[in-house]
C-alpha positions as CSV (number, residue, x, y, z in Angstrom):
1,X,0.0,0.0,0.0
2,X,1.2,3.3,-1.1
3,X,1.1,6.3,1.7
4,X,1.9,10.1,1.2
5,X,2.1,12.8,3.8
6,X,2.4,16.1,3.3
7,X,2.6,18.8,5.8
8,X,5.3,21.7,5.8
9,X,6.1,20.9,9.9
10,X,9.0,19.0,9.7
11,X,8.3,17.3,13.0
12,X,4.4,16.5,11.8
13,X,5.5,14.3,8.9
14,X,7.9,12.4,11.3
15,X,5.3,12.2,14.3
16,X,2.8,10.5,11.6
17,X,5.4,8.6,9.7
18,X,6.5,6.8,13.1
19,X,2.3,6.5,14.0
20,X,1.1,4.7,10.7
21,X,4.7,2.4,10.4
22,X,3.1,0.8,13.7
23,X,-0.4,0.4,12.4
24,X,0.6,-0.4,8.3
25,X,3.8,-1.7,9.1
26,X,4.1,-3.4,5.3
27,X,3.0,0.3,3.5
28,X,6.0,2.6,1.8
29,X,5.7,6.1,3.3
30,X,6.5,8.9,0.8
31,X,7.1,12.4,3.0
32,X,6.4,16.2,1.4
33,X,7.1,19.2,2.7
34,X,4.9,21.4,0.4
35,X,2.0,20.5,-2.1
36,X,4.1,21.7,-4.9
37,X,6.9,18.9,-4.2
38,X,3.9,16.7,-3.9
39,X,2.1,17.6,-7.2
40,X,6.1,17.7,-8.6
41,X,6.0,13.8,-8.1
42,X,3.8,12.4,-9.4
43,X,2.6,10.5,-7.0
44,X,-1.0,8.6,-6.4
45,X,-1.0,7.0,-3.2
46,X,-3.6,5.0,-2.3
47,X,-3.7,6.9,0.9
48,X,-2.7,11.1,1.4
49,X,-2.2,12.7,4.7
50,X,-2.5,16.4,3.7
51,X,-2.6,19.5,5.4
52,X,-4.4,22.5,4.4
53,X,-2.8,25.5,5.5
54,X,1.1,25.6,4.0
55,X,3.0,28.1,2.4
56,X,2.8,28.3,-1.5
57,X,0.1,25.6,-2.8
58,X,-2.3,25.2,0.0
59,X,-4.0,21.4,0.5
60,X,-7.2,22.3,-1.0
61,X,-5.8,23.5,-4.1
62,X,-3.2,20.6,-4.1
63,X,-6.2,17.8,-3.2
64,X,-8.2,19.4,-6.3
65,X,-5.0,19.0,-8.5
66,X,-4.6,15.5,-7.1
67,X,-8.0,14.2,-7.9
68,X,-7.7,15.0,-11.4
69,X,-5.8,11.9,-12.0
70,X,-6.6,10.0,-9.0
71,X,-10.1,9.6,-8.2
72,X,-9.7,6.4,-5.8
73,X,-7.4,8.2,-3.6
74,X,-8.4,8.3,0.3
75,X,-8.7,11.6,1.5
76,X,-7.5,12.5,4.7
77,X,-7.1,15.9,5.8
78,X,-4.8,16.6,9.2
79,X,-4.9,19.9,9.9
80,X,-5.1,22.4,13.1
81,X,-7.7,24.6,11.4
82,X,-11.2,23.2,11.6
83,X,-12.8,26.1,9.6
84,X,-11.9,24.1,6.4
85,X,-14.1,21.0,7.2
86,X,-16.8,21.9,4.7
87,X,-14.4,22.7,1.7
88,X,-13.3,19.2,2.7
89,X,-16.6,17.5,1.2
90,X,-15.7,19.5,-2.1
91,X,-12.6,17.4,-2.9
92,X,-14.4,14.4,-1.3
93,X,-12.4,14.1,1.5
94,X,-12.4,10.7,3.2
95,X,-11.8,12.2,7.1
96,X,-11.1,15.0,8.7
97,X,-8.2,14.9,11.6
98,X,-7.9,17.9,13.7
99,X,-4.3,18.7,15.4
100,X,-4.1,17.6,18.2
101,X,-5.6,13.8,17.4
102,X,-4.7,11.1,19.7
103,X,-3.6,7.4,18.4
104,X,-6.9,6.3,19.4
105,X,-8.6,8.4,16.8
106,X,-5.4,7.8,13.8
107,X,-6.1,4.0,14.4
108,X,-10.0,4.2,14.3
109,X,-9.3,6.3,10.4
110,X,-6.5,4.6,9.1
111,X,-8.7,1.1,9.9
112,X,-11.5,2.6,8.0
113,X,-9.4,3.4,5.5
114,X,-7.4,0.4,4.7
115,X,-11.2,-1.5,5.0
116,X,-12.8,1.3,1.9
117,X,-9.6,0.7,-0.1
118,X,-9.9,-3.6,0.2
119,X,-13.7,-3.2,-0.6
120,X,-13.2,-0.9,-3.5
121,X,-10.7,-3.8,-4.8
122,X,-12.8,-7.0,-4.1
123,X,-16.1,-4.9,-5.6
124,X,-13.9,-4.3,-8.8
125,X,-12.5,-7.9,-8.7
126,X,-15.9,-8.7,-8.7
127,X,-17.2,-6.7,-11.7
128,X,-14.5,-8.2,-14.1
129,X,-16.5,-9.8,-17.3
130,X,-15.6,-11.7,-20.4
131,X,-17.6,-12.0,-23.5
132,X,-18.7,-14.9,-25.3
133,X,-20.3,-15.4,-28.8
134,X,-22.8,-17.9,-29.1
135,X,-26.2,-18.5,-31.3
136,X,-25.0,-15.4,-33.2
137,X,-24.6,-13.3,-30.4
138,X,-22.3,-11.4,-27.7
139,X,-23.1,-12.1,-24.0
140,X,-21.5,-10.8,-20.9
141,X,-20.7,-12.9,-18.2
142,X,-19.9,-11.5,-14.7
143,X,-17.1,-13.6,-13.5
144,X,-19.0,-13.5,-9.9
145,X,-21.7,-15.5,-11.5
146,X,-19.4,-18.5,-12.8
147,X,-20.2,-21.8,-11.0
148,X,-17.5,-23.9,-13.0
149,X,-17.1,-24.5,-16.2
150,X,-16.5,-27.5,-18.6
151,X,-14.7,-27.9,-21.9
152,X,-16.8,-30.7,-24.1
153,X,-16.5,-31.3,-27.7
154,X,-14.3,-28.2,-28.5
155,X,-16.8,-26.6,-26.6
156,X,-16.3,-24.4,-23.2
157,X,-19.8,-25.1,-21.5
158,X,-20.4,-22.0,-18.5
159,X,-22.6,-22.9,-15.4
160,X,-23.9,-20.3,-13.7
161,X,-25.9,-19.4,-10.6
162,X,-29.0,-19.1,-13.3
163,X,-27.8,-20.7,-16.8
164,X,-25.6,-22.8,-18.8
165,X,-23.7,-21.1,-21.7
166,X,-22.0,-22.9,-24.4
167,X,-19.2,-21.3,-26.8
168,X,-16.5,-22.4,-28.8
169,X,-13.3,-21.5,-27.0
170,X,-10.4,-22.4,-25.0
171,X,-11.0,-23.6,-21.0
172,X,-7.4,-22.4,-20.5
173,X,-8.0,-19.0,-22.1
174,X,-11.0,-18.6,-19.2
175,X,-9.2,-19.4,-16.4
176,X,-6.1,-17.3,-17.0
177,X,-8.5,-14.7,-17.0
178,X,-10.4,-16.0,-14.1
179,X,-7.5,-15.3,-11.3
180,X,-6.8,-16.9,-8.0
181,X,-11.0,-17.4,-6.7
182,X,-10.4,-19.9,-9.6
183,X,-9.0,-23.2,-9.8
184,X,-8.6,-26.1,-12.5
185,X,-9.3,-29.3,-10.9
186,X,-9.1,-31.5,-14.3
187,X,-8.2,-30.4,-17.8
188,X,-11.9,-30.8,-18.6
189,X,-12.7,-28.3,-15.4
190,X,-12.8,-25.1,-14.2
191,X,-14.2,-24.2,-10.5
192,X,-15.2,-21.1,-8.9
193,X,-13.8,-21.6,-4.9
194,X,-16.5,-19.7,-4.3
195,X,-19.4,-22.1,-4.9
196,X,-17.7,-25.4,-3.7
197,X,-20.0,-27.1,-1.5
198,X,-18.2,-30.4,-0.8
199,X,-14.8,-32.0,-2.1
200,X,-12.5,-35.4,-1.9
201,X,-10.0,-36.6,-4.2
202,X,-12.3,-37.9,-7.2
203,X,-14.8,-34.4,-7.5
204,X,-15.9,-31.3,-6.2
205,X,-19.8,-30.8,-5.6
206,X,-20.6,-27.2,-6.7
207,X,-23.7,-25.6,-6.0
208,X,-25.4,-26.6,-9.3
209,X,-23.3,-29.7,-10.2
210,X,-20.1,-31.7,-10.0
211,X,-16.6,-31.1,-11.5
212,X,-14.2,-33.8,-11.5
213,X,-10.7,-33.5,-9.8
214,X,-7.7,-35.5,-10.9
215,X,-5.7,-37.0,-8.5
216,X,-2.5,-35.5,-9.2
217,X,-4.3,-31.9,-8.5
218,X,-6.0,-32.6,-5.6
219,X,-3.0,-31.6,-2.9
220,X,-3.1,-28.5,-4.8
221,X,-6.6,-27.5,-4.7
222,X,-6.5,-28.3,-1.5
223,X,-3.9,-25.6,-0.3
224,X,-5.7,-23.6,-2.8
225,X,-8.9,-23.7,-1.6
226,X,-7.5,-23.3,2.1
227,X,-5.7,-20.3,1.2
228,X,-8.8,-18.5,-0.5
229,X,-10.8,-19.2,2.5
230,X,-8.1,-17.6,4.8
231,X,-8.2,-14.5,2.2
232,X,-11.8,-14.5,2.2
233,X,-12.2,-14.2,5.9
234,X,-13.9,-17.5,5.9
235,X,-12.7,-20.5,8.8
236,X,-11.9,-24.0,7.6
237,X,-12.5,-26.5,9.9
């Protein structure tokens, strides 16, 4: 995870540098003095600690510049003038941190933060698409919605939560597109982790049917499967 701070006292940036190292102790930390050296950059950290009131470019102005070309960017404003906490909104600021803040408060924002920023990316993993041609024409399919899939007669056949989907196409070409919630149990299959219902080493039992698993790949899936749970947040037993 990226993180910038900027704020023209010297001793700010360091105070706050040393405060998120504890709580993000895997993000790089890129320090400005001024929102002109920031803006100078080119930076787009997933995450800006900006203050408003500094010599030269103030943080409003330098937020407004900043959102130009970095609309996801979490917003926070750390500042000792609370007078600015409407013009905040404008440049969709994601918090507003008066000076003085104790490490209470910096842990309670910076938790919320880091949780937007891993929604925003699961919600866009979760829009991701491909398109198929079949019957003469072009259908989207929300990867979200794949069950498994099979590869039959030159044919790649699509379950879904609602409807099968045939199309002549490549079962490999899906699932490098598919990503890790995704795992090839068999050459002939394709399974969404998501759906799996039940497994041993001859299938997996997926909400609307049953994929074979060859027995070479099983120890694989298995780790797989354990290690998507773990990301998901979900328990194994």
């Amino acid at each position: 995870m990226q993180i910038a701070i900027c704020d023209d006292e010297v001793s700010m940036v360091q105070i706050l540098e040393e405060k998120i190292k504890k709580l993000l102790p895997d993000a790089v930390i890129d320090k400005y003095l001024s929102g002109d050296e920031l803006i100078a950059s080119g930076s787009k950290p997933d995450i800006l600690f900006l203050d408003i009131q500094m010599p030269g470019m103030d943080g409003m102005e330098t937020a407004k510049m900043l959102r130009q070309d970095n609309e996801d960017m979490i917003l926070i404003f750390v500042t000792a003038a609370e007078e600015y906490v409407f013009q905040a909104f404008d440049v969709g600021a994601f918090h507003y941190l008066v000076k003085p803040f104790s490490d209470e408060k910096l842990k309670e924002v910076v938790t919320k933060a880091v949780h937007n920023i891993k929604r925003s990316s699961r919600l866009e993993k979760d829009e991701k698409y491909i398109m198929v041609q079949t019957a003469g024409s072009h259908i989207k399919i929300f990867l979200r919605d794949i069950v498994y899939a099979e590869v039959y007669n030159r044919k790649v056949i699509i379950h879904t939560r609602s409807t099968d989907i045939e199309y002549y196409g490549k079962l490999q070409e899906l699932s490098d597109m598919a990503g890790t919630d995704f795992f090839r149990t068999h050459r002939a299959y394709l399974v969404h982790f998501k759906y799996v219902e039940k497994y041993d080493a001859t299938c997996v039992t997926m909400k609307n049917g049953t994929a074979l698993i060859a027995k070479k790949n099983y120890p694989e899936f298995v780790r797989r499967y354990l290690k998507y749970n773990q990301r998901k947040g979900n328990e194994v037993r």
